[in-house]
N, CA, C and O atoms as a printed pandas DataFrame, in Angstrom:
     atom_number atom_name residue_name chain_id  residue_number  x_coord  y_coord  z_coord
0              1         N          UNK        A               1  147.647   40.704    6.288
1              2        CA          UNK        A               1  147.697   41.495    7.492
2              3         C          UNK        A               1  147.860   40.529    8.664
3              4         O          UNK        A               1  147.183   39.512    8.815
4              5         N          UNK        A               2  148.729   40.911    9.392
5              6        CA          UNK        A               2  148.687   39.677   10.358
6              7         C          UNK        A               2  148.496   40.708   11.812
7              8         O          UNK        A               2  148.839   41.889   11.780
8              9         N          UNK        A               3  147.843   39.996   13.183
9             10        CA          UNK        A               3  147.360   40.310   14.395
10            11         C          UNK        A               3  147.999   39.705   15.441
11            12         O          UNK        A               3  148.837   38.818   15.277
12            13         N          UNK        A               4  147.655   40.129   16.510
13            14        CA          UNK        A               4  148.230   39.077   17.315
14            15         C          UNK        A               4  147.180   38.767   18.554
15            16         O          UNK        A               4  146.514   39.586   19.189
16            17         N          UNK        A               5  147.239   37.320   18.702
17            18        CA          UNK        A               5  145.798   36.866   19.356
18            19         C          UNK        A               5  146.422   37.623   20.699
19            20         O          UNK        A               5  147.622   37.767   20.935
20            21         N          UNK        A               6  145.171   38.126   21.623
21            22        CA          UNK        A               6  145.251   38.588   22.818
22            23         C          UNK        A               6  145.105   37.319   24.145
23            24         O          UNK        A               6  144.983   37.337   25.370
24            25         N          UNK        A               7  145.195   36.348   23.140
25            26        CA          UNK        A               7  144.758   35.307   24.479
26            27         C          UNK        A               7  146.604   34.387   24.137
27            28         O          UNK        A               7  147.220   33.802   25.028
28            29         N          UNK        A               8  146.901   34.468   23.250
29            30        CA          UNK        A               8  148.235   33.199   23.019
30            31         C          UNK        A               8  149.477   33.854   22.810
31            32         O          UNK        A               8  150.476   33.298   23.265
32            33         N          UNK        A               9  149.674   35.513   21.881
33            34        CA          UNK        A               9  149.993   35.965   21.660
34            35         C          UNK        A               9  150.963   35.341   20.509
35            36         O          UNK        A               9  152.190   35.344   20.415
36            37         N          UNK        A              10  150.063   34.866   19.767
37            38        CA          UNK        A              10  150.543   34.199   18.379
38            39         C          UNK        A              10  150.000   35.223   17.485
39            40         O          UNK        A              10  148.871   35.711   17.551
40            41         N          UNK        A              11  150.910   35.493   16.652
41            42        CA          UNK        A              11  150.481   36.071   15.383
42            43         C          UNK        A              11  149.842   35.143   14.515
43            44         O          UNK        A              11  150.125   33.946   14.552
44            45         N          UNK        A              12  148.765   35.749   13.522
45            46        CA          UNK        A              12  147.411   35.481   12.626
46            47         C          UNK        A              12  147.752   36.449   11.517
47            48         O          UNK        A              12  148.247   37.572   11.423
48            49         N          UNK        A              13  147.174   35.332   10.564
49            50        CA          UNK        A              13  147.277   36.378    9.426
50            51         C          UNK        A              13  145.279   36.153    8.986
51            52         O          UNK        A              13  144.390   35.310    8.868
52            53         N          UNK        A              14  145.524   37.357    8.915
53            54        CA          UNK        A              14  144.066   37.995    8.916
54            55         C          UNK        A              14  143.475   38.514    7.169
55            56         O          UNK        A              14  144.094   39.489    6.744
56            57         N          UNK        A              15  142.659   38.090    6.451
57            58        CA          UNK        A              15  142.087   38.237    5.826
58            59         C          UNK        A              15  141.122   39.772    5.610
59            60         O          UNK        A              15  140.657   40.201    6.666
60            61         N          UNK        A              16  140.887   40.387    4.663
61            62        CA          UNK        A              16  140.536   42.100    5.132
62            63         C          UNK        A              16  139.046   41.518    3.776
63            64         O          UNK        A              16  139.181   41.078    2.634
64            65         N          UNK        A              17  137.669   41.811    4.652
65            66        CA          UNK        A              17  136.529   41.937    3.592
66            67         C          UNK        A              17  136.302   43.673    4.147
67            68         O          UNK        A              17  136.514   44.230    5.224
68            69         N          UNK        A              18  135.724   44.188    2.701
69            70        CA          UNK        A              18  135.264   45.374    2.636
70            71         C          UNK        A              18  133.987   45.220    1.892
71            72         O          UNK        A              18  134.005   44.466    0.919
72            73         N          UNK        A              19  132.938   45.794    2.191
73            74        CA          UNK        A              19  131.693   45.819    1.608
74            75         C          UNK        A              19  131.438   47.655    1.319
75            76         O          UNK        A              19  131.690   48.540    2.136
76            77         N          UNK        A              20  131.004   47.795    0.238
77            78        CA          UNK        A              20  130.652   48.799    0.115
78            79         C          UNK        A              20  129.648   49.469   -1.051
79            80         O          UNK        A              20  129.961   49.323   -2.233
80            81         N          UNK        A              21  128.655   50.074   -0.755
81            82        CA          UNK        A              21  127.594   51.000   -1.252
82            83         C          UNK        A              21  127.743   51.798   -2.224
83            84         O          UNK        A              21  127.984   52.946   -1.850
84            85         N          UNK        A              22  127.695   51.653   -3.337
85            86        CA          UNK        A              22  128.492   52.348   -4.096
86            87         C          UNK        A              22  127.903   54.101   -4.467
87            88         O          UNK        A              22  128.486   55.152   -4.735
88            89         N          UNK        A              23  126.554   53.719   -4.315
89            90        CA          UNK        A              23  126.105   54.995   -4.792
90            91         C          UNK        A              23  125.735   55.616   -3.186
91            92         O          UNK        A              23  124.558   55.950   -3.047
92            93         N          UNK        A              24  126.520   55.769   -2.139
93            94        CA          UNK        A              24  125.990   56.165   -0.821
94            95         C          UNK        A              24  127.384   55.962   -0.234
95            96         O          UNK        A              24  128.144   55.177   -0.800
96            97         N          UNK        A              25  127.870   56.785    1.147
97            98        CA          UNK        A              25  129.047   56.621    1.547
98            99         C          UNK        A              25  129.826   55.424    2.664
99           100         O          UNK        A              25  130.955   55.425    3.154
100          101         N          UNK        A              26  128.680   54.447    2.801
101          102        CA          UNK        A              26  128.464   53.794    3.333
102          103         C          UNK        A              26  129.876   52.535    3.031
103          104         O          UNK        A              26  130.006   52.051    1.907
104          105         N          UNK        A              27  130.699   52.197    4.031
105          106        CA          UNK        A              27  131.582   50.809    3.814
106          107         C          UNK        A              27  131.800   50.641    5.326
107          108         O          UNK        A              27  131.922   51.346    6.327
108          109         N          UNK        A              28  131.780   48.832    4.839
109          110        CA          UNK        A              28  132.189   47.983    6.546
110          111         C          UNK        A              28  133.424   47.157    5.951
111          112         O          UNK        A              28  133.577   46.628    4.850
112          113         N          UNK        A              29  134.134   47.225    6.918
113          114        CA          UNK        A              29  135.135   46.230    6.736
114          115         C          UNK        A              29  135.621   45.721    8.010
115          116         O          UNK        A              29  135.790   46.422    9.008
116          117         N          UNK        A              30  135.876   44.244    7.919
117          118        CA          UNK        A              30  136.077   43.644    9.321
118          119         C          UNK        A              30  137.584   42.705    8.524
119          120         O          UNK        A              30  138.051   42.757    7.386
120          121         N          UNK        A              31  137.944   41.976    9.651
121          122        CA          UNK        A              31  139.150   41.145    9.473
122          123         C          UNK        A              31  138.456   39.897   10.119
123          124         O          UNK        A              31  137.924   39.855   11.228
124          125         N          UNK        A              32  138.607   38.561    8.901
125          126        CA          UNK        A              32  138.564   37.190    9.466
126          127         C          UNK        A              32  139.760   36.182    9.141
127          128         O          UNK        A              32  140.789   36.544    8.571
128          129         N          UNK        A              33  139.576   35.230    9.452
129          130        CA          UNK        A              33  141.002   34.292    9.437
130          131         C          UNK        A              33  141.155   33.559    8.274
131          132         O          UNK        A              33  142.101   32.782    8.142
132          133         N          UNK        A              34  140.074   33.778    7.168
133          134        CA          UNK        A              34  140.041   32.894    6.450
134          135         C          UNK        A              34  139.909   33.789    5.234
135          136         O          UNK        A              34  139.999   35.014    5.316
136          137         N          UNK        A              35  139.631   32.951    3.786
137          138        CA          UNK        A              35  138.544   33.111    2.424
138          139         C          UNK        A              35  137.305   32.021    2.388
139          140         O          UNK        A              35  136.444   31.865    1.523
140          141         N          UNK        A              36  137.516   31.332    3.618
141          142        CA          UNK        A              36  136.416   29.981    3.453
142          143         C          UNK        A              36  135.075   30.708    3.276
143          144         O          UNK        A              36  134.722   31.812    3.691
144          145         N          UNK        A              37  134.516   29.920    2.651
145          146        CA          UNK        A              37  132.570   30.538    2.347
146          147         C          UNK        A              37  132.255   30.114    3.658
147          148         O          UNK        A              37  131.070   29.903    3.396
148          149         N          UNK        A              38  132.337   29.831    4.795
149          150        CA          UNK        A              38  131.837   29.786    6.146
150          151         C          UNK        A              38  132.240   31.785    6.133
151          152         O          UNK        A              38  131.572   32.727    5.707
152          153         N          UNK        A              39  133.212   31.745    6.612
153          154        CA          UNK        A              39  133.442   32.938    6.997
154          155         C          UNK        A              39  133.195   34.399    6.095
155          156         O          UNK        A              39  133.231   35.566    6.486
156          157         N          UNK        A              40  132.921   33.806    4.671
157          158        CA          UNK        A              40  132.522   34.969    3.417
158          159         C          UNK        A              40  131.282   35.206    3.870
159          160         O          UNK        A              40  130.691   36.272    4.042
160          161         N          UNK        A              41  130.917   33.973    4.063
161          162        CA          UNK        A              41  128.877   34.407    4.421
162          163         C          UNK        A              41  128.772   34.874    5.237
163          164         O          UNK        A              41  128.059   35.875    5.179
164          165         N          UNK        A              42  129.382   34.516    6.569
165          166        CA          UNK        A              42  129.478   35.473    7.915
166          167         C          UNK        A              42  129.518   36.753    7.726
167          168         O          UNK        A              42  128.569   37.422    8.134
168          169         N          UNK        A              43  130.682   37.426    7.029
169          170        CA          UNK        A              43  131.380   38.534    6.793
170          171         C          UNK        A              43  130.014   39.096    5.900
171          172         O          UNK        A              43  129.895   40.274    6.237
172          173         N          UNK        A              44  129.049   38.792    5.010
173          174        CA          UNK        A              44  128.207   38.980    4.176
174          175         C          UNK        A              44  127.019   39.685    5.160
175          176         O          UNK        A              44  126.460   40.771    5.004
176          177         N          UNK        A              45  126.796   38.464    6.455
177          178        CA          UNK        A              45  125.433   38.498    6.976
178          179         C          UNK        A              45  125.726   39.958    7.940
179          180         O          UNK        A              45  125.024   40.968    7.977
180          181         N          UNK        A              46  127.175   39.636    8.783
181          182        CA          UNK        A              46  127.608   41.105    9.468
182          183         C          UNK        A              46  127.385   42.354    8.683
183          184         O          UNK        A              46  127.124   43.375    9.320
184          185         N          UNK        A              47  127.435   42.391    7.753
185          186        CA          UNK        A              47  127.923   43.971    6.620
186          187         C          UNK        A              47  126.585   44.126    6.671
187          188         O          UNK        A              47  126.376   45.276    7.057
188          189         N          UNK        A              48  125.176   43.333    6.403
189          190        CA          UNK        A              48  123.928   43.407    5.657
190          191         C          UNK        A              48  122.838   44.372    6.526
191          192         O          UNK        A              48  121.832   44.825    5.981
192          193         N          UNK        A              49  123.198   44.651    8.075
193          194        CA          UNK        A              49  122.372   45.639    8.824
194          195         C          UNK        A              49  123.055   47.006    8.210
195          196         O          UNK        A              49  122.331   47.908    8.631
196          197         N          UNK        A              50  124.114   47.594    7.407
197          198        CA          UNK        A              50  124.402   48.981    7.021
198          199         C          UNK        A              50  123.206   48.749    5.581
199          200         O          UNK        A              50  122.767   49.782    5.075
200          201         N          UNK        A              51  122.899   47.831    5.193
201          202        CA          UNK        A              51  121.663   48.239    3.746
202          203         C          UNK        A              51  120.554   48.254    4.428
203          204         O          UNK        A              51  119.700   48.478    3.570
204          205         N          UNK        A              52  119.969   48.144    5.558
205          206        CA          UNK        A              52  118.975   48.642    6.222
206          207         C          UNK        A              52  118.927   50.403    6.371
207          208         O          UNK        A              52  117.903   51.052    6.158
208          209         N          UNK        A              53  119.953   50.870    6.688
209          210        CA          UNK        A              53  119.899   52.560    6.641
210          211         C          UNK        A              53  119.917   52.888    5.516
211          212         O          UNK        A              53  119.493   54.032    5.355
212          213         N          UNK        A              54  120.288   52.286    4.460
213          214        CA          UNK        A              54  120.295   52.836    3.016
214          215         C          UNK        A              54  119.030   53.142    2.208
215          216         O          UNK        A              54  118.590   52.041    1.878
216          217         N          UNK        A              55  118.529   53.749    1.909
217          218        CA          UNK        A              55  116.863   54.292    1.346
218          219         C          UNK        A              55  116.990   53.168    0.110
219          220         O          UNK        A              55  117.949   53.118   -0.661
220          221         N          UNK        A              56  116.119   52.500    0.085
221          222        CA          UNK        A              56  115.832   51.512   -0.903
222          223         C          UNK        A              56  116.291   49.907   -0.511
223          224         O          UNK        A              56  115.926   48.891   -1.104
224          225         N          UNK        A              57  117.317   50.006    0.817
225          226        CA          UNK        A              57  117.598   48.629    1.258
226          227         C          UNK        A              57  116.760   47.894    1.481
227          228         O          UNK        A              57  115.653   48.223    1.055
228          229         N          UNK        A              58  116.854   46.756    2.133
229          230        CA          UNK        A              58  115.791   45.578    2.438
230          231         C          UNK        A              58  115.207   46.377    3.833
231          232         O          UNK        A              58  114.309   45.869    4.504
């Protein structure tokens, strides 16, 4: 998927994580620039406040 920065107006190709709940209707999905485990864990720690509303989450 590619974007285009609002500050350079360079196109990005954008990476798509989806997290999702399987037994509840619950999914986040954001776009980052990478697959690096910097940005997987990021993408991990962002998604992890929707298992707080989930009955049985942390």
């Amino acid at each position: 998927m590619e974007v285009v920065d609002g500050l350079t107006g360079e196109l990005r190709n954008m990476q798509i994580f989806v997290a999702v709940l399987g037994a509840s209707n619950y999914t986040y999905a954001e776009a980052s620039f990478s697959q690096s485990l910097p940005d997987w864990i990021a993408s991990h720690v962002r998604a992890s406040p929707i298992s707080v509303a989930w009955p049985g989450g942390r």
